[in-house]
C-alpha positions in Angstrom: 86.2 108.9 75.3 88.1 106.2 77.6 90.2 108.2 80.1 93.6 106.3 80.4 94.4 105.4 84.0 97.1 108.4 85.5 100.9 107.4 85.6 102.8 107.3 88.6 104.0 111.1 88.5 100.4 112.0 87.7 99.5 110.6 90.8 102.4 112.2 92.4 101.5 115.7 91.5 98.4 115.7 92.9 99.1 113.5 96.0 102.8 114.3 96.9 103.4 110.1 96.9 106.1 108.3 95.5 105.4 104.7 94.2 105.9 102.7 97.2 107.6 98.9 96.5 107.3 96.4 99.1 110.6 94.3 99.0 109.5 91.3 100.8 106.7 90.6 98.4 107.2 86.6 97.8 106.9 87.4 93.9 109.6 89.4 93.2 109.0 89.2 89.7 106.1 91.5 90.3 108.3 93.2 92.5 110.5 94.0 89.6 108.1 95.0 87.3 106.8 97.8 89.6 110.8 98.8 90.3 111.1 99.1 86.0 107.9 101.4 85.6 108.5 103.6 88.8 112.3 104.6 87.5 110.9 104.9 84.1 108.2 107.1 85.1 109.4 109.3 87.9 113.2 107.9 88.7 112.3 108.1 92.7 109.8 105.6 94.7 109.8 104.2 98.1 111.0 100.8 99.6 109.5 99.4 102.7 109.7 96.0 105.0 113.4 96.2 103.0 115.2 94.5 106.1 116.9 97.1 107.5 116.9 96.8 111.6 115.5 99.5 112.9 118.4 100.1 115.8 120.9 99.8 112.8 119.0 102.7 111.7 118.7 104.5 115.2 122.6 103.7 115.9 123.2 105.8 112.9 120.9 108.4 114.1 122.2 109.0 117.8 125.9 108.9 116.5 124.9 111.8 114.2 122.6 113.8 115.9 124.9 113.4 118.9 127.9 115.3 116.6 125.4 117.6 114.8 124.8 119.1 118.5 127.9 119.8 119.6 129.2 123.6 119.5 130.2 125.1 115.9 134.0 124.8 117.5 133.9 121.2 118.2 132.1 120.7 114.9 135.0 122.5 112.9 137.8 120.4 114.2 135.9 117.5 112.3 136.2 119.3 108.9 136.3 120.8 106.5 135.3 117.9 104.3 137.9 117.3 101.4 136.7 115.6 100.7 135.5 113.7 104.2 134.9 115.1 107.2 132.3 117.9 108.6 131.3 120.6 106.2 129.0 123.4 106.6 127.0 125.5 104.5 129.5 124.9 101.1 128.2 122.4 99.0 131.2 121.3 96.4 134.1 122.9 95.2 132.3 125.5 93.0 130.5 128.3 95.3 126.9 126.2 95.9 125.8 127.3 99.4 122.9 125.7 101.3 121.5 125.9 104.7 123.1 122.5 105.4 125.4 121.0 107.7 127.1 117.4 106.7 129.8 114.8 107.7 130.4 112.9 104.8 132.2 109.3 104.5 133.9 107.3 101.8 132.1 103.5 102.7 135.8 101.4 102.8 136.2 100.5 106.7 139.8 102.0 107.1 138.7 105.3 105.5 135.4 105.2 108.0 137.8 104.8 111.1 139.9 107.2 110.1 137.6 109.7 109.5 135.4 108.6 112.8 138.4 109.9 115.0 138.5 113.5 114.6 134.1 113.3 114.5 134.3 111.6 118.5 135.2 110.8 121.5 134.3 107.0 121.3 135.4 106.8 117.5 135.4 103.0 117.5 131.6 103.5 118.6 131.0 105.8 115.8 132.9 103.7 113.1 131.0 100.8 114.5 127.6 102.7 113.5 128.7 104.0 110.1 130.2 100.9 109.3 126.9 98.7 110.3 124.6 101.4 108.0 126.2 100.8 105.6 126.7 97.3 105.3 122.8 96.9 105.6 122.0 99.7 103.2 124.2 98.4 100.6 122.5 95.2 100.9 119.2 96.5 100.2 120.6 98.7 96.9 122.4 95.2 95.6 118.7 93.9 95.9 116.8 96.4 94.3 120.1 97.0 91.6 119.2 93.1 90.8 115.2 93.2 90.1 115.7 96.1 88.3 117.9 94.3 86.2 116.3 91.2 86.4 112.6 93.9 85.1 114.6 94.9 82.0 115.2 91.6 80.7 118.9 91.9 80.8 120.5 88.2 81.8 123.3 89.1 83.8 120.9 90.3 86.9 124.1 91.1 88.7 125.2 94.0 86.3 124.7 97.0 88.2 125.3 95.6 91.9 128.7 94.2 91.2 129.8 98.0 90.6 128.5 98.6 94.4 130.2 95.2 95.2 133.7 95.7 94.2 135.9 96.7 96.9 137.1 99.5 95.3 133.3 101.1 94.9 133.4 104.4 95.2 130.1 105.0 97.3 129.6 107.2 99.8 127.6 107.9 102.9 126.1 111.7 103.4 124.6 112.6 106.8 122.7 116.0 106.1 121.6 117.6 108.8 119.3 121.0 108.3 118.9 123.1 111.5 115.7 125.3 112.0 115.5 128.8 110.2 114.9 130.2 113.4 118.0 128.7 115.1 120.5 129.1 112.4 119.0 132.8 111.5 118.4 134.2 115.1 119.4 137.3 114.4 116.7 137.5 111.8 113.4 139.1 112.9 111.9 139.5 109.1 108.8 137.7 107.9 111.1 136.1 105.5 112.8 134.1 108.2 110.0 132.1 108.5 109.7 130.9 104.8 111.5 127.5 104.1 114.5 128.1 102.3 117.1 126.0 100.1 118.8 123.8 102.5 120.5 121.7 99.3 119.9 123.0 96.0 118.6 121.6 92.8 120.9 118.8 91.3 121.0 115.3 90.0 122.7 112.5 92.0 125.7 111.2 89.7 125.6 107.9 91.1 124.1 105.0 89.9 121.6 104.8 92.8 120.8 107.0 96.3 119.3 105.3 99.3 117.8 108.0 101.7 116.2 107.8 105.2 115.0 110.8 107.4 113.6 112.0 110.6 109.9 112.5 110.5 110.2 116.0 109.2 109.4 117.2 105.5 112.3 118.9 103.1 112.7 116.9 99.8 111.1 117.7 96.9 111.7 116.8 93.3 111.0 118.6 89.6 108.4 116.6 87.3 108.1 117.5 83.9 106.4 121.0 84.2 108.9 122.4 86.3 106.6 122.3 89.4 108.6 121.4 92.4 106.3 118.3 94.6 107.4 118.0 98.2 107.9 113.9 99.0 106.0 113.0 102.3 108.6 111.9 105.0 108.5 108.5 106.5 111.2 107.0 108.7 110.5 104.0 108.2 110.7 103.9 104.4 113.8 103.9 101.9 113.3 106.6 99.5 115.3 105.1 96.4 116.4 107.5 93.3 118.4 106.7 90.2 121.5 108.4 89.2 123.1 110.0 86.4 125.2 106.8 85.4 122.1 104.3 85.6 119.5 106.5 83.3 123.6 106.3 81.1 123.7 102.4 81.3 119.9 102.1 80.7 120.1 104.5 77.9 117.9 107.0 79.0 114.8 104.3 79.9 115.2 105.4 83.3 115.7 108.5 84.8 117.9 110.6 86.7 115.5 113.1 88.0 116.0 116.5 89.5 115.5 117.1 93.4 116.4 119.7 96.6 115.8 119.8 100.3 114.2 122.8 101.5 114.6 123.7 105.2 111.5 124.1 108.1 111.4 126.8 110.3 110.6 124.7 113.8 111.9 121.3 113.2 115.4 120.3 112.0 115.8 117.5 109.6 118.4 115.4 109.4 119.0 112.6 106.5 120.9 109.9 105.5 121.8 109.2 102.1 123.9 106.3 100.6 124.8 106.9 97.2 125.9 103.9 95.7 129.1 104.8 93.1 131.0 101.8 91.1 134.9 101.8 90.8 136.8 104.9 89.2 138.4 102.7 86.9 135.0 101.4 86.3 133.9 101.8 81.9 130.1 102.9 81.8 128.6 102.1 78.9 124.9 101.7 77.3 123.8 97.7 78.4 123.4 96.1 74.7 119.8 94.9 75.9 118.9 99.1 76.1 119.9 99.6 72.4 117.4 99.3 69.4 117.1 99.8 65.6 115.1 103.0 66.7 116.9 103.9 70.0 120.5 104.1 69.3 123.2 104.4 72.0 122.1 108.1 73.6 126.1 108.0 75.8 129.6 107.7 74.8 131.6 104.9 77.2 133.0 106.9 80.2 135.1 105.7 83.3 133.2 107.2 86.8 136.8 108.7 87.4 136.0 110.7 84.4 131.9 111.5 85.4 133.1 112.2 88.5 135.8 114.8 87.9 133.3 116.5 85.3 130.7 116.5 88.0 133.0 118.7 90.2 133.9 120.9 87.6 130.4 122.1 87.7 128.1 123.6 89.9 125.7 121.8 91.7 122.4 122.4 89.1 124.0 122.2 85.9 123.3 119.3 83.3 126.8 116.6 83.3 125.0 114.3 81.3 125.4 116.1 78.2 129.0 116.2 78.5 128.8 112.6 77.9 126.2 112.1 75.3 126.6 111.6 71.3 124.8 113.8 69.8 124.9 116.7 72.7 121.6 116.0 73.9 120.1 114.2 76.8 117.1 113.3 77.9 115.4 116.0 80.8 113.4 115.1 83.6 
């Protein structure tokens, strides 16, 4: 009996590797190819040589670790976040609690200055960071938004990244920073205290894309199929690239929105930064006609991200939103 070769997540759950897609490959349609199958199979891979300067990258890093280790006083003038600012601990509006700190910005360059003032004491310096990340990060999402357009066949390559390029997108950059168990839980002389625990709890991204980065130090994981939670290696020099709730809506389910957590370790803090990539809130989502077939009808009813969004914080942090959205009251699970 021929033994067929093992999918992506196969491989996954017995290596702990995402996909990895290297962007400056001269054929990009191969490039795009591999982008296609790795969001079809597991909805998370890695990007790397993705043309990201490195002190764009450590810029972002100083600035934040630089506020993370100020004193909880000085940290609380910054928040709480509503919706930007500092926030500890509460994640959303709805009682999810992690072992999590975060300063959290809206990506428009007057919101990022404003928000950069009550964060430091050289807020143009800190703006200046922010504002450079994400300028470069959002580059690299347009780019892998257009192959995996340009991989599905549909003509109009540019139909998810103009979302991210209007200038009213509604993306947003999370810095998630997850202090030692043995620092945030001193007081704690138990076994137990040494056991990774939840430092941001299970949940879809309802974006249409997430760009992460981290420090060398292990904490995501994601759900495959079985339920079985894989831990994804670290590596700071890599993009690791996940689709969102409205992307597995406009591709009608081909690709998916998959199910993921940070766990926290007990000696080393980790700190991450994530751009998820959001379109307009007046923005229509609706199934791309190229993702509909004779035997794969239109799985989601058109919704506005004003609407996806306002359901997503009616909810808590692990329930399903998709369904809300669907026709038949169904959606595909990851």
């Amino acid at each position: 009996m021929v033994v067929p070769p093992p999918t992506p997540c196969q491989k996954l759950a017995a290596a702990a590797e995402l996909p990895v897609i290297d962007l400056s490959r001269s054929d990009k349609s191969k490039v795009s190819e591999e982008i296609v199958r790795a969001c079809e199979e597991c909805g998370f891979f890695k990007v790397i040589n993705h043309g990201v300067p490195r002190d764009v990258i450590a810029k972002m890093e100083e600035q934040s670790l630089g506020f993370f280790g100020k004193p909880v006083d000085e940290k609380n003038q910054a928040g709480p976040a509503n919706p930007f600012g500092y926030g500890c601990k509460n994640i959303g509006f709805n009682g999810d609690m992690g072992e999590v700190e975060y300063l959290l910005f809206n990506t428009h360059p007057l919101s990022i200055a404003n928000t950069s003032k009550s964060i430091s004491n050289d807020p143009f310096q800190f703006s200046s960071a922010v504002s450079g990340y994400i300028e470069a990060v959002r580059g690299v999402a347009c780019e892998i938004l257009d192959r995996m357009a340009e991989g599905l066949g549909v003509p109009h390559t540019s139909v998810f990244s103009q979302l991210i390029r209007d200038v009213d997108s509604d993306s947003i950059l999370r810095l998630n920073h997850y202090p030692t168990l043995l620092s945030s839980n001193h007081n704690d002389t138990s076994p137990s205290c040494n056991a990774n625990r939840v430092g941001f709890g299970e949940h879809s991204d309802p974006q249409i894309l997430t760009l992460l980065t981290s420090n060398d130090v292990g904490g995501l994981q994601i759900s495959l199929n079985d339920g079985v939670w894989v831990p994804v290696s670290p590596d700071p020099t890599a993009f690791c690239v996940n689709v969102g709730d409205v992307l597995q809506a406009m591709t009608n389910g081909r690709f998916v929105s998959v199910r993921h957590r940070a766990v926290t370790n007990a000696y080393k803090s980790r700190m991450s930064m994530a751009y998820f990539a959001a379109p307009p809130l007046d923005a229509t989502i609706a199934v791309l006609p190229e993702m509909v077939t004779p035997v794969k009808p239109s799985l989601y009813r058109p919704f506005t991200w004003a609407d996806y969004k306002k359901a997503a914080y009616s909810l808590r942090l692990g329930d399903s939103r998709l369904q809300l959205f669907s026709r038949n009251g169904e959606e595909r699970r990851s």
